[in-house]
N, C-alpha and C positions, 0 to 999 in steps of 0.2 A: 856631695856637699863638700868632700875634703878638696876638692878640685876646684872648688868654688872660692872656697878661703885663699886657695895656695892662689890662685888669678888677682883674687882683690883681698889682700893683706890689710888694708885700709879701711875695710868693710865689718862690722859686728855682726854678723850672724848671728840670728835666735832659732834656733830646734824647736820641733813643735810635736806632745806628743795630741795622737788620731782621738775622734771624740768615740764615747760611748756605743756601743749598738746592741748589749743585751747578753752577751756570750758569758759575761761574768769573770771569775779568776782565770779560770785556765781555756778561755778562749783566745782566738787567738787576737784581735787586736788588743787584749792585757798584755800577755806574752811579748807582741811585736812594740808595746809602752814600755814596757821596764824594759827591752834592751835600749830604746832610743835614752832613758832616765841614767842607764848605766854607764853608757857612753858618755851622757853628759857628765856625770861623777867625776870618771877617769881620766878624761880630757879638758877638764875646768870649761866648759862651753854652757853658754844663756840658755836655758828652756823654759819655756814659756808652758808650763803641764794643764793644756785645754783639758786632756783626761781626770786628772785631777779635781780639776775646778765643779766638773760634774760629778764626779762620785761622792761628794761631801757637803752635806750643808753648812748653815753661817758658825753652827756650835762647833763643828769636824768631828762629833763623837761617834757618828754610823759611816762605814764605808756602804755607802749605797751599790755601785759599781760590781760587790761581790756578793749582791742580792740581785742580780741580772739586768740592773739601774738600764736604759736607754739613755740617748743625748736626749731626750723631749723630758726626762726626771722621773719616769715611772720604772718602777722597782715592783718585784715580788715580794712584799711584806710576811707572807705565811709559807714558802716555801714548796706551791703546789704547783707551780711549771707555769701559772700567769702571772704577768704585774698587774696588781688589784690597787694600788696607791699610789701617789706624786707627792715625792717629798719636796719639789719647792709650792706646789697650791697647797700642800699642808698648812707650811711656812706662812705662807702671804694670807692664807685664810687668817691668821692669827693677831698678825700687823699690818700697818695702816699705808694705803697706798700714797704715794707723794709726801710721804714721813720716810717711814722703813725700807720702801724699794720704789720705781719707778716704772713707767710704761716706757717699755722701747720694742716693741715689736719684732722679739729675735726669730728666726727662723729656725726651726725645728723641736723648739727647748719654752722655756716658760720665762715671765719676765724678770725674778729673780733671779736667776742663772744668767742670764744676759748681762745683768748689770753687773752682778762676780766676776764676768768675765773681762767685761771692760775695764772695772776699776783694776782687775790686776792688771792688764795691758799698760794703763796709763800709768801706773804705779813703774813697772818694768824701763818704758819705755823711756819717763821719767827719770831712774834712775841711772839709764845706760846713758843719756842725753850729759849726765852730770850733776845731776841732784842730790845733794849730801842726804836726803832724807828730812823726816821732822826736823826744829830747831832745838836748839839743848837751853835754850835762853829762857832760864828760870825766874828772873828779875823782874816784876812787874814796871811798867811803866808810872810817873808820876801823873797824879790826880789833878784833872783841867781845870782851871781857878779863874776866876771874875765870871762864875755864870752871870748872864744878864740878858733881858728883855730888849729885841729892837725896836719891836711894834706888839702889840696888842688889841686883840677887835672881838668881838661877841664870840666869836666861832673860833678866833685862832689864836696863836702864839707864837711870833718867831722867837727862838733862842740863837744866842750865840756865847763863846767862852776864849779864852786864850790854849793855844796849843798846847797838847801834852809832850812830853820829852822820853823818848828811850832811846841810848844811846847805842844797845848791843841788835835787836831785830826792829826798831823804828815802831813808829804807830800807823796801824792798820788802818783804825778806825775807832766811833765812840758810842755810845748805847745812850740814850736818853731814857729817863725813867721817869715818868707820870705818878706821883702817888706809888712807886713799888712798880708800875706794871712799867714792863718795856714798850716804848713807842715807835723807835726810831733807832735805825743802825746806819747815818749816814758816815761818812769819808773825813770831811770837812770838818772843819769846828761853828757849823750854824744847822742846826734842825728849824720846820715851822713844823707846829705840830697842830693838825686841819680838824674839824669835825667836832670841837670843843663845844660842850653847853655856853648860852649866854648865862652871865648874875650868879657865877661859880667861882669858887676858890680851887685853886689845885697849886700843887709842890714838886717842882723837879729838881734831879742832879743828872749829874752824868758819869759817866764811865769811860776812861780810855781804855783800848784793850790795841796790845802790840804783836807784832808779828809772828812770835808762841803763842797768838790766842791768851796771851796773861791779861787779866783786868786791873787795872788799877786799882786804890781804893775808891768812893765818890766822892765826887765836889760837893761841896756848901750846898745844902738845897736853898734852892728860891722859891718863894712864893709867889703866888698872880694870881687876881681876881680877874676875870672876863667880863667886862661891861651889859648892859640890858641888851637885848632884841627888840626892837619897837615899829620894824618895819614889818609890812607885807607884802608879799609877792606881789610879781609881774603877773599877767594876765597870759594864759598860754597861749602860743599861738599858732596860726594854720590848721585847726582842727578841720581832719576829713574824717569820711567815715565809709568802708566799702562792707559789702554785704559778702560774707564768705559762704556761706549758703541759703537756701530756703528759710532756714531759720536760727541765722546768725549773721551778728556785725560786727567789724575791727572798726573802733575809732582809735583815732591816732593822731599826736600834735607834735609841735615844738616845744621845748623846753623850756618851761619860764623860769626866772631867775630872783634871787634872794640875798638880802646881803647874808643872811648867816646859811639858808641851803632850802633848798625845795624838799620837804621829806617826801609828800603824795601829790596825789591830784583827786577829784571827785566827779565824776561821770556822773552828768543828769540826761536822762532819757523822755522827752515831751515833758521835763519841768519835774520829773520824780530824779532820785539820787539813787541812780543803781550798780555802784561801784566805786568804791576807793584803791583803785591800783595804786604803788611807787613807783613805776615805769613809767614810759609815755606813749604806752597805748593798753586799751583795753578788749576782751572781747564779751559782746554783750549774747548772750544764746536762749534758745528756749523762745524766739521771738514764731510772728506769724508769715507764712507765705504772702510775697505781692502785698507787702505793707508796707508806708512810708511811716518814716520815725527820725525825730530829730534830736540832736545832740547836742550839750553846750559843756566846757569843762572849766574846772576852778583851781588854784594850785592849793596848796597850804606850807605851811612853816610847820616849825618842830613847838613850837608856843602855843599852838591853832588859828594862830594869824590868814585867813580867807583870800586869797585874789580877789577881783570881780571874775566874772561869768565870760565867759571867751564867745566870739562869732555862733552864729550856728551854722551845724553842717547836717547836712540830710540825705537821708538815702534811700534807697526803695528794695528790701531784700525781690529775690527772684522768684519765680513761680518753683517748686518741689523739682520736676522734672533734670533743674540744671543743677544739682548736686554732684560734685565731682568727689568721685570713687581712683583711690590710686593702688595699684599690683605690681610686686616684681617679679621679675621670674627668670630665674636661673637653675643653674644645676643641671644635671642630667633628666631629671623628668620634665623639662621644662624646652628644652633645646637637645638640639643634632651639631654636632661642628667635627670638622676634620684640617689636618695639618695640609699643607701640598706642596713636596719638595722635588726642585727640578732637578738635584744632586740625586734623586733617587725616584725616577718619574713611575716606576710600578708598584712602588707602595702605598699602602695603604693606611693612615693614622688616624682613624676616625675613631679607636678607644685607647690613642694617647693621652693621658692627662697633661700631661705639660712638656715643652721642649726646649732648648738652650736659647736658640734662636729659631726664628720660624722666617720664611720666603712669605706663603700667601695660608690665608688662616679662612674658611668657610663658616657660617655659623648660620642655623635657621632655628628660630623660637616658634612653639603651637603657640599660636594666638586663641586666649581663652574663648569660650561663647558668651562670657560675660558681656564683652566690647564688641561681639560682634555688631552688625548696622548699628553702633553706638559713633556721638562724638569723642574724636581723640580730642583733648585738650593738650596734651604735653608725649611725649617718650622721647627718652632719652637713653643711649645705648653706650655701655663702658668696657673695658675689658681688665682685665689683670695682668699687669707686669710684674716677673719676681723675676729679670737676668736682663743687662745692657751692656753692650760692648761695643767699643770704641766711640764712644757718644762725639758726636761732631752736630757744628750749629748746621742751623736750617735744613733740617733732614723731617720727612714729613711722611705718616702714615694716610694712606688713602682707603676711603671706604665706596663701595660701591655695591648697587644692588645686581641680584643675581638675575639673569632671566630665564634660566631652565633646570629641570631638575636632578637633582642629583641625590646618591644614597650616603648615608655615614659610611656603612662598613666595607662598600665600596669604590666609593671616588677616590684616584692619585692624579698627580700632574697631569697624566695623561688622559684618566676618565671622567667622566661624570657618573655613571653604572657602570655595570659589567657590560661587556660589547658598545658603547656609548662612549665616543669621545667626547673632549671636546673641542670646540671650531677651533679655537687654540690654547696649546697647551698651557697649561696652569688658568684657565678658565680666563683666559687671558683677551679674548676678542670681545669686542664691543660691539654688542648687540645678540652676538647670537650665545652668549656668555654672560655678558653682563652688561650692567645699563649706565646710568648715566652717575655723575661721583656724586655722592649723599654728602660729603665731608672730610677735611683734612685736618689731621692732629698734627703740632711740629713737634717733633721728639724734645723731651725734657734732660736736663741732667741729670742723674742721680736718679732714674726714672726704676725702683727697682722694690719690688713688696709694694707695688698701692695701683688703685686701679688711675690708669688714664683720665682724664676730664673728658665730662661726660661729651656724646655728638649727638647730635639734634635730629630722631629722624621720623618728629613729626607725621610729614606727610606722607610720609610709607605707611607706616603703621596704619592710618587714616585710611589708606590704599588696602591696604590686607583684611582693613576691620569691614569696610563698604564692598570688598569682592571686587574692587575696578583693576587692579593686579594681584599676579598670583604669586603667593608668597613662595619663594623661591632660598629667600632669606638674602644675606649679604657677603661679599667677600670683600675683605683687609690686606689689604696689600703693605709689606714692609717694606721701609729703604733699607736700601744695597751696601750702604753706609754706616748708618748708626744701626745693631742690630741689636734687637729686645728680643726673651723668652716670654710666650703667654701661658698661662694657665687654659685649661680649658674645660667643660663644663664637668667632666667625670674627675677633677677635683674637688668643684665646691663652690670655689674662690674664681670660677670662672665668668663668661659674659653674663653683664646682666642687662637687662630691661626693661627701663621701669617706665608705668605706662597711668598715665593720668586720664580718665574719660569720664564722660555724665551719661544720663540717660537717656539724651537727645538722639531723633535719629539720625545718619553716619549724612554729613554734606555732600551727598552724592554729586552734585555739581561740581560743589571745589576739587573732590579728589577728580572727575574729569577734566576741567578746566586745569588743571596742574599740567599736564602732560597733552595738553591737547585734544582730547576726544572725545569732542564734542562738535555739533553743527549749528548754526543758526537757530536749525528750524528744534531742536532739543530745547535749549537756550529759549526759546519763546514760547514751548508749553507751558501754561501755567498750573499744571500739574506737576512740573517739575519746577517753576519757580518758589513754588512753598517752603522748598527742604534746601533753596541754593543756602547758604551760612556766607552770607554777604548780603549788598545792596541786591535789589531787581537787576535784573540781565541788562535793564535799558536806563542809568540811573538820571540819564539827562532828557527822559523821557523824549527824545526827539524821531522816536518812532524803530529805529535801528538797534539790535543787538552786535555789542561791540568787545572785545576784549580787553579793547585799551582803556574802554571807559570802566568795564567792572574791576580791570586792575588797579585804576586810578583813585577807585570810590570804596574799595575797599582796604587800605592801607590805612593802619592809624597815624592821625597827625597832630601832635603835642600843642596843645595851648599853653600850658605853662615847662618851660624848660629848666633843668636842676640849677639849682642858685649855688656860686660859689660863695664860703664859708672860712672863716677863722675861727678856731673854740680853744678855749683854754684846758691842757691835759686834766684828765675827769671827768671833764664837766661832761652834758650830753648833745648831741648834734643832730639835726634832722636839717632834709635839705626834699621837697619833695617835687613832682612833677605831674601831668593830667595830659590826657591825651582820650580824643574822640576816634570815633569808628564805628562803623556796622559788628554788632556782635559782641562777643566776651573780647577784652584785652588782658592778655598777660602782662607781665613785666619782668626785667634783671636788670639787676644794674652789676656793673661791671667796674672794679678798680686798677686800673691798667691792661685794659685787656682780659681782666682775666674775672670770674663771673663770683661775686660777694655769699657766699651761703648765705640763704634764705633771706637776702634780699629781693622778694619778689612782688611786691608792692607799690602803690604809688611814692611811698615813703621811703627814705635810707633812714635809716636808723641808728648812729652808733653812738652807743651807752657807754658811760667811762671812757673816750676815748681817748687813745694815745699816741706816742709817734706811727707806730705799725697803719694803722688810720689813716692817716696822711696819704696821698695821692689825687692822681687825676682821674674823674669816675664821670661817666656814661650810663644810661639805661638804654633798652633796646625796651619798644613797645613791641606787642606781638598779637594781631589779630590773625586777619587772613592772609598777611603777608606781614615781613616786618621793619620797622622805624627805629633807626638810631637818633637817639636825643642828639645834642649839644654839651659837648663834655663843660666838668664845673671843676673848679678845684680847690679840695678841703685839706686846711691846713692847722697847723698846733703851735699854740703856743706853749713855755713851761708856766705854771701855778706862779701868783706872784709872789715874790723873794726868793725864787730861784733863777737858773741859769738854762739848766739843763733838764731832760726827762729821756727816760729812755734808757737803751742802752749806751750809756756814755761816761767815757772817768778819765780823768785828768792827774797830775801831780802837783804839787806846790812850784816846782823849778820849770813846768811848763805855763805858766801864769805870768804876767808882767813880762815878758821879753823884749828887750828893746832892742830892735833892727836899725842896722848904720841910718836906715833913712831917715828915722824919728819915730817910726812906726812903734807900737805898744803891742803885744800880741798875745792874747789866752792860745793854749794849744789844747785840744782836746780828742779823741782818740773813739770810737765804732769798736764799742766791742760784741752786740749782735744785731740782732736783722735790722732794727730800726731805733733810729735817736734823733733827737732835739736837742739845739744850743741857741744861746743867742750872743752877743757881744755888751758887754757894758762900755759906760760912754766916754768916747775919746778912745776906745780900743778897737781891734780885729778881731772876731773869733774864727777860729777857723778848726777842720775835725776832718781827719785822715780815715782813709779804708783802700782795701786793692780793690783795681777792677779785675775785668777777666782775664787781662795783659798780665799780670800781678806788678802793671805800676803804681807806686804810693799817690794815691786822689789825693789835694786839698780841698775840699771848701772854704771857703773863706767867707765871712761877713760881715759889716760894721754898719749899726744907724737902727733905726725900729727896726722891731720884729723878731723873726726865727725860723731856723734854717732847718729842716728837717731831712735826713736822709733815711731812705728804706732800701733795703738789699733785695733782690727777684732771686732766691734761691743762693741763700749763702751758705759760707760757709768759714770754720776759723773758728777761734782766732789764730792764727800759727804766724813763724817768722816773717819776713818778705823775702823769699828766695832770690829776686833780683840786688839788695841794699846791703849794704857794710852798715849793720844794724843790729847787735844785740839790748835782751832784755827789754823788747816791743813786738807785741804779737798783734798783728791785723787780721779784722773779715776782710771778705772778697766776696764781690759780688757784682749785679749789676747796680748801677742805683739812682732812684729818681729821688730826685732832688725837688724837694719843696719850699720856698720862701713863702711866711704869712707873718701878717699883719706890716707890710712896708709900709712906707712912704717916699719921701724925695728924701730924706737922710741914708736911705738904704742902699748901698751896694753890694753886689754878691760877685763870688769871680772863683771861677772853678779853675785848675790847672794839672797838670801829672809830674812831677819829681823827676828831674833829670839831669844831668851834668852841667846845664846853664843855671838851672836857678839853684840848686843844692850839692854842691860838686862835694860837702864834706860826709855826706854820706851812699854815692853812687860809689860802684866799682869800674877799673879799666875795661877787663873782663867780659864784660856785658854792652849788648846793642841793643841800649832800652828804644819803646816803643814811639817815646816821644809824644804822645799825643791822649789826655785822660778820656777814658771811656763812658759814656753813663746813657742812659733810654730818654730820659723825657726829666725838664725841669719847670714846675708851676709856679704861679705867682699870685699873690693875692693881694692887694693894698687896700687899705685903709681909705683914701683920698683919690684915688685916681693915679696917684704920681710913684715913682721911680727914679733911684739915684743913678742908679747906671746897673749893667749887665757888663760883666768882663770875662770873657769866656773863648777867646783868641786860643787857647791849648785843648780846646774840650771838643772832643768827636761827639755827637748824639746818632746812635742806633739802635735799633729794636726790632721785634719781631710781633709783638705783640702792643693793644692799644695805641697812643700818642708818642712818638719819639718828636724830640724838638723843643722847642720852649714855648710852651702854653700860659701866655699873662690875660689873658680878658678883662681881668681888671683894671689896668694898666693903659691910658691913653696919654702918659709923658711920662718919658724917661729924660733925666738931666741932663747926664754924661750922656752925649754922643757922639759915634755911633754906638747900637749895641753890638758887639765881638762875641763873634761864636765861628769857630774851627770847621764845622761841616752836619751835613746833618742825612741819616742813610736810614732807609724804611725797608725791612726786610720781610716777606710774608703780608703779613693779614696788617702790620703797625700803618701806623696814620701818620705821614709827615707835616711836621706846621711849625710855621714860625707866625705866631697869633696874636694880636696884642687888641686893647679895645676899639671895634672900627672907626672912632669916631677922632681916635690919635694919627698922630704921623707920626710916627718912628724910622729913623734911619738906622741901618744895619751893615755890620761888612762882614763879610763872609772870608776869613782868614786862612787862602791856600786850598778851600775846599770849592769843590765840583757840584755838589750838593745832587750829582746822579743817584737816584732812586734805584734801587735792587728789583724791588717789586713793579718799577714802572708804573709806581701812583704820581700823582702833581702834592706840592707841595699846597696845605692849607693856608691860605695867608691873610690875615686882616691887620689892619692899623699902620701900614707902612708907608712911608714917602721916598724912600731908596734903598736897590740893598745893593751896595758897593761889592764885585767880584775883586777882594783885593789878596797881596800879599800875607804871610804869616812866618812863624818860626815854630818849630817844636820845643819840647823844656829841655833838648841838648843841643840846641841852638842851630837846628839845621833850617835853611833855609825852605819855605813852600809857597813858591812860585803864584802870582793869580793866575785862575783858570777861568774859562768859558764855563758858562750857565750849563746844566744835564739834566735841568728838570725844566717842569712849565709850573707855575707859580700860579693859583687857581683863589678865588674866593669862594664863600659860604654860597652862593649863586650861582657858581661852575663858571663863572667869568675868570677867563685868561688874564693875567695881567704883567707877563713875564715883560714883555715891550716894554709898558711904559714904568715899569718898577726898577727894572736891572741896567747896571751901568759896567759894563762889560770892561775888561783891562784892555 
């Protein structure tokens, strides 16, 4: 270390002493801690005492540590040579989770010790950065004066006051109090405060409180009486109803609305009332097999104000038999799995529990006798990651099934048994090793303590449970590249498998029909057509059993497809869809690619929502083969009398900017995963975040609506390591970009911060990227109409879902052309430049090739030109037009690259 300092003088060094392990005082990593504590003494150097942090709780009255403490908190209480207690689940038993400490899932230790360890970190870190520490600013700030009312309605109250003053630490922010109770801790000097009874008196003041956390004293309280309620609800709507078992039903609707608020809804079942849920769906149980039952729903107010009686919806529960049963199974009594490294091809890792990185990973689960000749409805197969290194994009785990046998204790690289090779080393040849790929993961960032997203395998299972393959189990293959450590099942926390089935017997057809093997004349016994789980062998009855035709007639195909959506933050959103088919149909729906927990219904559902919500979403129907919807795109506005929702904060001196051109400009600021802004009128608003370049994104917008941004895996807030820029800390991430509720007033214009447009705060130094980064941006209007798209700096790529600009709603844009910089689909993502078909839209493609990664065609509807033209980056490099690198396809799979592209 001392050789370290003397190299980089310029460098702070932090000492660190080792954690815990049991040995107590005079073991020796105590012994090897106090010399590291002593040296730190004698040589004035930073330590950071991890050992410490563990041997003491929040009080520091017990050295745990010299009671035998481990890093995990357990300690010897009685002095008999076990640790019998954990002094921080002591702790945490005592006080309140998400008050007193928090969930962070440390590794090896409990979760308050984690969070000790943190805050001192950031304490430390803080202070070495430059932090004088607390303020000493004893002074309260002066008390906010002219409270007053802007509006008033049955349900609300907006407030607002004149700014408070302190002139030593500033004002933070101000507390609104209701009658004594706190309501509200916004920034600003305007609160509305929601949820209020109608034909009510109440009394507020308010509270400055400044950068010591000093309060003021309070302002004048004001009074306000809340007007009557005398409406009634909307009529719910879209009421469905599906049958979840033999003797159960989920009905479920859309959200009716109220001027002061929907409190419930009332479920009538054939004209009886058998439920008042507050959600918007219920479930009705206890019902009969193979019965039909209909359902109508009513909303209510907080008054008892009634809706009318909504559509009815009907449904027909199932016969007993198709009750689905779900099992997991993991752990060692459940599965076999072994490591296989070609660094060490004669060993043997089949009672390794976990390793750093692993090459290729085996794993085989006993399939219960539960499922055996049963139907699979679902499995789904995960693994556990706890280590990543050198994480790089588009790096991709493959799975594939096994085809011969092999033992745990011993299989290596080179064997499958003892005396049993195999055909290639690391179980490597296809076919006489392994079969065909079941599935590919693309490695995540920060991929480390959580299991992988789940892989679909179905029809394996399905295989294993009917006897038509022999379960052999799977091998995982790692990239070369990005390398992750698994768990494995003699920890615990290893593969799991979780497996959905009924008591139907196993589709003996489809799992032969999967793989081929089958003949005609199988296919036309009608002893085996009983149990095919699809149409008849011959569904166009034309006399011939055909593949093409059963593949054809057994895919589900959506009659109604997801409706795109605008909702205001809160409130609640459903957006549903229906699809036919032979058999059960599953469903996901999916928000960028990526699969919605326990969206698995006809219905999306989301309650309260808010910017996080926002995106572009798909369902995948799932019979005996499966159907991807028609993506929709749902989008947020903020509550009315505000601006903003979300993670988003501003200053006073980033408001009102006036730009040489005339321009007006709010500036607003991403401080996590996802936020909402809008612009008021005659202004710009616009909200900064880094991408994965770490160049400064704007957004920018002016005219209806609201701009929403989500991050895929951020992270922040911290400096911008590329910018001459203190005292602004940004997320980074990727980010889709959503615009909702436009019009033709609306323009939006993405760009990245660089030496042409912002030279006062870029450095010489630095060869920024020039070009802003982001996945996929939606659009939703009001009217059909569109101010314009400005997006000549903005790269769109992805790996995952939609990259590109997805408006469906949108069949004119004002401004044109639409400008966008380039557009690149990596992996599994879906390129498009989509607008409503019934539009013509012209588009130029600025410098970009618009060449596909993955070798898809781009999606394209609504277009009348897309110009191959010239561009510039944000440090004014020039980028040349290029020739076309994609083929530019419709919803029909019609080419339309010729008569669309006008070549430079």
């Amino acid at each position: 270390m001392s050789a370290l300092e003397h190299d980089y003088p310029s460098v702070r060094f932090v000492y660190m002493t080792g954690h815990l392990n049991g040995t107590g005082t005079t073991g020796n990593v105590n012994l090897r801690n106090e010399q590291i504590r002593a040296y730190c003494r004698a040589n004035g150097k930073v330590l950071y005492d991890f050992a410490d942090i563990e041997s003491f709780g929040p009080d520091g009255l017990t050295n745990f540590m010299a009671l035998s403490a481990d890093d995990g908190c357990s300690y010897d209480s009685d002095a008999n040579g076990t640790r019998d207690r954990n002094w921080a689940l002591d702790w945490q038993s005592t006080h309140i989770l998400n008050v007193d400490y928090y969930t962070c899932s440390p590794a090896h230790t409990e979760d308050l010790n984690g969070n000790r360890k943190a805050y001192a970190a950031w304490w430390l870190w803080a202070r070495l950065a430059g932090w004088a520490g607390p303020s000493t600013d004893t002074t309260p700030p002066t008390p906010p004066a002219n409270l007053h009312t802007t509006a008033v309605a049955c349900n609300r109250v907006d407030l607002a006051w004149n700014a408070a003053a302190d002139p030593e630490s500033g004002i933070s922010g101000y507390r609104v109090y209701r009658g004594g109770t706190l309501v509200g801790s916004p920034t600003l000097p305007a609160h509305s405060d929601l949820g209020i009874a109608p034909s009510s008196a109440y009394s507020y003041t308010v509270v400055a409180v400044n950068g010591a956390a000093q309060p003021s004293s309070p302002s004048a309280t004001l009074a306000v009486t809340t007007p009557a309620d005398t409406a009634a609800p909307s009529v719910p709507g879209l009421v469905q109803a599906a049958a979840l078992s033999a003797d159960s039903v989920q009905v479920f609707w859309q959200a009716a609305t109220d001027n002061v608020g929907v409190v419930g809804y009332r479920v009538y079942r054939d004209g009886l009332l058998v439920g008042q849920p507050s959600g918007l769906s219920f479930d009705d149980t206890g019902l009969n097999p193979a019965t039909t039952y209909a359902y109508r729903v009513a909303a209510t107010d907080a008054v008892g104000h009634l809706s009318a009686l909504s559509e009815t919806a009907s449904v027909r529960t199932p016969n007993a038999g198709t009750q689905e049963h779900t099992l997991t199974l993991t752990g060692a009594a459940a599965s076999e799995d072994a490591f296989l490294f070609s660094t060490n091809p004669a060993a043997n890792y089949g009672a390794t529990d976990y390793v750093n990185t692993f090459e290729r990973f085996l794993v085989r689960f006993t399939i219960p006798s539960a499922v055996t000749n049963r139907r699979i409805v679902n499995a789904r197969l995960s693994f556990y990651v706890w280590s990543q290194e050198n994480y790089q994009t588009d790096q991709y785990l493959n799975l594939y099934r096994v085809t011969r046998p092999w033992v745990e204790a011993q299989t290596t690289w080179n064997l499958a048994t003892t005396g049993g090779p195999w055909a290639t080393a690391g179980a490597g040849h296809v076919a006489d090793d392994h079969g065909e790929l079941l599935g590919r993961l693309l490695q995540q960032p920060n991929a480390d303590h959580v299991y992988l997203p789940d892989l679909d395998v179905t029809t394996l299972v399905q295989e294993w449970a009917c006897g038509t393959v022999p379960n052999h189990g799977v091998l995982l293959m790692n990239s070369p590249v990005t390398r992750i450590g698994l768990k494995a099942s003699e920890y615990g926390t290893g593969p799991r498998l979780v497996i959905t089935y009924t008591d139907e017997p196993a589709p003996y057809l489809y799992a032969m029909w999967c793989h081929s093997r089958f003949t005609n004349a199988q296919l036309a016994d009608p002893a085996l057509e009983s149990t095919v789980w699809g149409p008849q062998a011959d569904p166009d009855a034309n006399g011939l059993t055909n593949l093409a035709e059963f593949e054809r007639a057994s895919a589900p195909a959506f009659s109604t497809q997801p409706a795109d959506l605008t909702a205001v933050c809160g409130a609640n959103a459903t957006t549903t869809v229906a699809a036919t088919g032979v058999g059960a149909i599953a469903y996901q729906w999916y928000q960028g690619g990526r699969p919605v927990a326990g969206a698995t219904g006809t219905a999306l559902i989301l309650s309260d929502i808010g910017p996080a919500n926002a995106g572009i979403y798909d369902v995948v129907a799932m019979g005996t083969r499966d159907t991807l919807s028609q993506a929709a795109v749902i989008g947020v506005v903020p509550s009315a009398g505000t601006r903003t929702a979300g993670a988003v904060s501003t200053r006073p001196e980033w408001q009102d900017i006036h730009h040489p051109s005339g321009a007006i400009y709010d500036q607003f600021l991403l401080t996590g995963p996802a936020g909402t802004f809008s612009a008021s009128p005659g202004k710009i608003a616009r909200m900064s975040f880094l991408d994965l370049d770490h160049s400064i994104v704007q957004v920018e917008m002016s005219g209806a609506g609201a701009v929403t941004v989500v991050l895929d895996n951020p992270t922040g807030p911290a400096a911008p390591a590329l910018y001459n820029q203190t005292g602004i800390e940004y997320m980074q991430g990727t980010a889709t970009v959503i615009l909702a509720g436009a019009d033709e007033t609306t323009h939006i214009t993405i760009y990245s911060v660089g030496t042409a447009n912002n030279p006062g705060v870029t450095r010489g130094d630095v060869a920024y990227p020039g070009w802003a980064g982001v996945a996929a941006m939606g659009v939703v209007s009001t009217n059909g109409r569109l101010g314009g798209i400005h997006q000549g700096n903005a790269g769109y790529s992805g790996a995952l879902g939609h990259t590109g600009i997805y408006a469906p709603t949108v069949r004119e844009v004002v401004a044109l052309p639409v400008v966008v910089h380039n557009i690149k689909a990596f992996a599994d993502a879906i390129p498009c430049l989509y607008f409503a078909p019934i539009g013509a839209t012209q588009t130029k493609v600025a410098g970009g090739d618009l060449d596909q990664p993955n070798n898809d065609s781009i999606t394209v509807s609504g277009l009348a030109r897309v110009l191959m033209g010239a561009g510039q980056d944000s440090c004014g490099h020039p980028a040349p037009a290029q020739s076309i690198q994609a083929r530019l396809v419709t919803d029909d799979g019609t080419d339309v690259t010729a008569q669309l592209v006008a070549s430079p």
